[in-house]
C-alpha positions in Angstrom: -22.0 179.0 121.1 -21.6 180.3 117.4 -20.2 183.4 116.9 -21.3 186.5 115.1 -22.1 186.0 111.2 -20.9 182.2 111.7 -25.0 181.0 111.8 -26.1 179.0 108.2 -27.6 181.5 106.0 -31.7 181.4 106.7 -31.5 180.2 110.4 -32.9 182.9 113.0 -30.7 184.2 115.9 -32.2 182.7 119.2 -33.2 185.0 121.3 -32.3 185.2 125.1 -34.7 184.8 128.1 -36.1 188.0 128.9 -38.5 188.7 132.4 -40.4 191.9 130.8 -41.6 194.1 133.8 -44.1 197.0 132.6 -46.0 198.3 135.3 -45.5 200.5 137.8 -42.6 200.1 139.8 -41.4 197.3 138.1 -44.8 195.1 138.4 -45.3 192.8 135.4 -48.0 194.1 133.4 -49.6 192.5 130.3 -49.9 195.9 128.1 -48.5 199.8 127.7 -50.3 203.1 126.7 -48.2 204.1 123.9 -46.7 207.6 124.6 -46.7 208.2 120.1 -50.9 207.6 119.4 -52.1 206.6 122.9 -53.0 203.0 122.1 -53.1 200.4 124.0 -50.2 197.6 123.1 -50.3 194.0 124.5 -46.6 193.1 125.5 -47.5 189.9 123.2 -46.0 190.3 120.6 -45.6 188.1 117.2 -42.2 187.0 116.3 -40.2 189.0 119.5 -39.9 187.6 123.1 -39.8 191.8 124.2 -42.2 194.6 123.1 -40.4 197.6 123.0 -42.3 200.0 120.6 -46.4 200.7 119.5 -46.9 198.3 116.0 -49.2 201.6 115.2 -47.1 204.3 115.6 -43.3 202.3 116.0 -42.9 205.1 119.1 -41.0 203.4 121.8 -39.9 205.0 125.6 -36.0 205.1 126.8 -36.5 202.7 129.0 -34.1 200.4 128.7 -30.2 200.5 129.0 -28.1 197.7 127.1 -30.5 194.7 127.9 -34.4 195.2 126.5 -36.4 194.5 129.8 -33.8 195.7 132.2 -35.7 198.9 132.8 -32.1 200.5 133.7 -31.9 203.7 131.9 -33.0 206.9 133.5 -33.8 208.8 130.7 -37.6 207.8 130.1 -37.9 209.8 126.7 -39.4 209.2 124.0 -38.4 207.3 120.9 -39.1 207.7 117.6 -38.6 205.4 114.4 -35.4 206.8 112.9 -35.1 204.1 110.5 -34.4 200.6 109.4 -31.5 198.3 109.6 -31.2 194.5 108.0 -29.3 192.3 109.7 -27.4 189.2 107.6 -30.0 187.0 108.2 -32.6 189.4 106.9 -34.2 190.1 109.7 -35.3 193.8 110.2 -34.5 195.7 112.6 -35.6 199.8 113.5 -33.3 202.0 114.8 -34.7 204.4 117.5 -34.0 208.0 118.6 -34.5 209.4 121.8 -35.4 212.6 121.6 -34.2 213.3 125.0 -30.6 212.2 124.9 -30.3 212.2 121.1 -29.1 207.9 122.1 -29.5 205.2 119.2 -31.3 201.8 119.7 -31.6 199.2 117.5 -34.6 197.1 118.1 -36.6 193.9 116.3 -39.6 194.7 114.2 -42.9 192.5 115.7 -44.9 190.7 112.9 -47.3 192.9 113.8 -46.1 196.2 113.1 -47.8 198.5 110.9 -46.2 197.4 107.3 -47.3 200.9 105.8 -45.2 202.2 108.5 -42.5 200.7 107.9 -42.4 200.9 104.3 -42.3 204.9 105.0 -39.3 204.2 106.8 -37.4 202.2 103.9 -38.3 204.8 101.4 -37.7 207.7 103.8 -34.3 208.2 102.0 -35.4 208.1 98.6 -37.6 210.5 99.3 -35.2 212.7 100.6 -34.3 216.2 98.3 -30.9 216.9 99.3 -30.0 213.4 98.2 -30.9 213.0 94.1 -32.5 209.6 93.3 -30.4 208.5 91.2 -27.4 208.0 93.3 -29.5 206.2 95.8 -30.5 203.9 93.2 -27.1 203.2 91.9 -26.0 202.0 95.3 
C-alpha cells in the first residue's frame, strides 16, 4: 500500500469497492430523482465507482457519513456545489455544502458532469467583487 502523495505523477488513485444501495430502505436501485432539477440520474456513472451528485445540476443529498455508499448519516439535506478542489494527480474534485448542517464533502467529478457547470464553479471566485481580479490572478 503506497501512501498519500507517494503515487508516480499521472497514475490514478484506485478506488475502493463500494455496494451502492439507492432505493428505499436500503434496496439497490439503478437510478435517483435529483432533489436540485428533478432529473432522473443513472447511478452509472463515467469515470467514478459511486454516484453521489446530478451531472445537470451537481446537487447531491447528505446521505452519506465518511464512506460514499454507507447511507449512515442522518441528516438527508441537500447539497449544493460549493466549489472545486484538484487533487495532485489532477483529478477534480467538488466540494459540497449541506445546507442543513452547514457539513463539507469532497466528492469526484463523473465524466459526465455538466462541463458548463463546472467551469461556473472554477471561475466563481474570479467573479467575485469583494475580491479585485488582479490579486486572484497574481496567485
Amino acid at each position: 500500500m503506497t501512501r498519500r502523495g507517494t503515487r508516480p505523477p499521472g497514475s490514478r488513485r484506485p478506488q475502493r469497492p463500494k455496494d451502492v444501495l439507492h432505493g428505499p430502505s436500503g434496496a439497490r436501485g439503478d437510478a435517483f430523482r435529483c432533489a436540485g432539477c428533478r432529473l432522473d440520474v443513472s447511478v452509472v456513472a463515467p469515470g467514478t465507482a459511486h454516484r453521489n451528485h446530478c451531472p445537470s445540476c451537481l446537487v447531491s443529498l447528505h446521505v452519506d457519513r465518511r464512506v460514499p455508499g454507507d447511507r449512515a448519516a442522518g441528516c438527508g439535506g441537500r447539497m449544493t456545489a460549493l466549489s472545486l478542489s484538484v487533487r495532485e494527480d489532477g483529478e477534480w474534485m467538488l466540494i459540497h455544502h449541506c445546507l442543513t448542517c452547514g457539513e463539507l464533502s469532497a466528492n469526484r467529478i463523473a465524466g459526465d458532469d455538466n462541463a458548463l457547470a463546472l467551469v461556473r464553479l472554477a471561475l466563481r471566485p474570479l467573479a467575485d467583487a469583494g475580491v479585485p481580479a488582479r490579486v486572484m490572478l497574481a496567485l
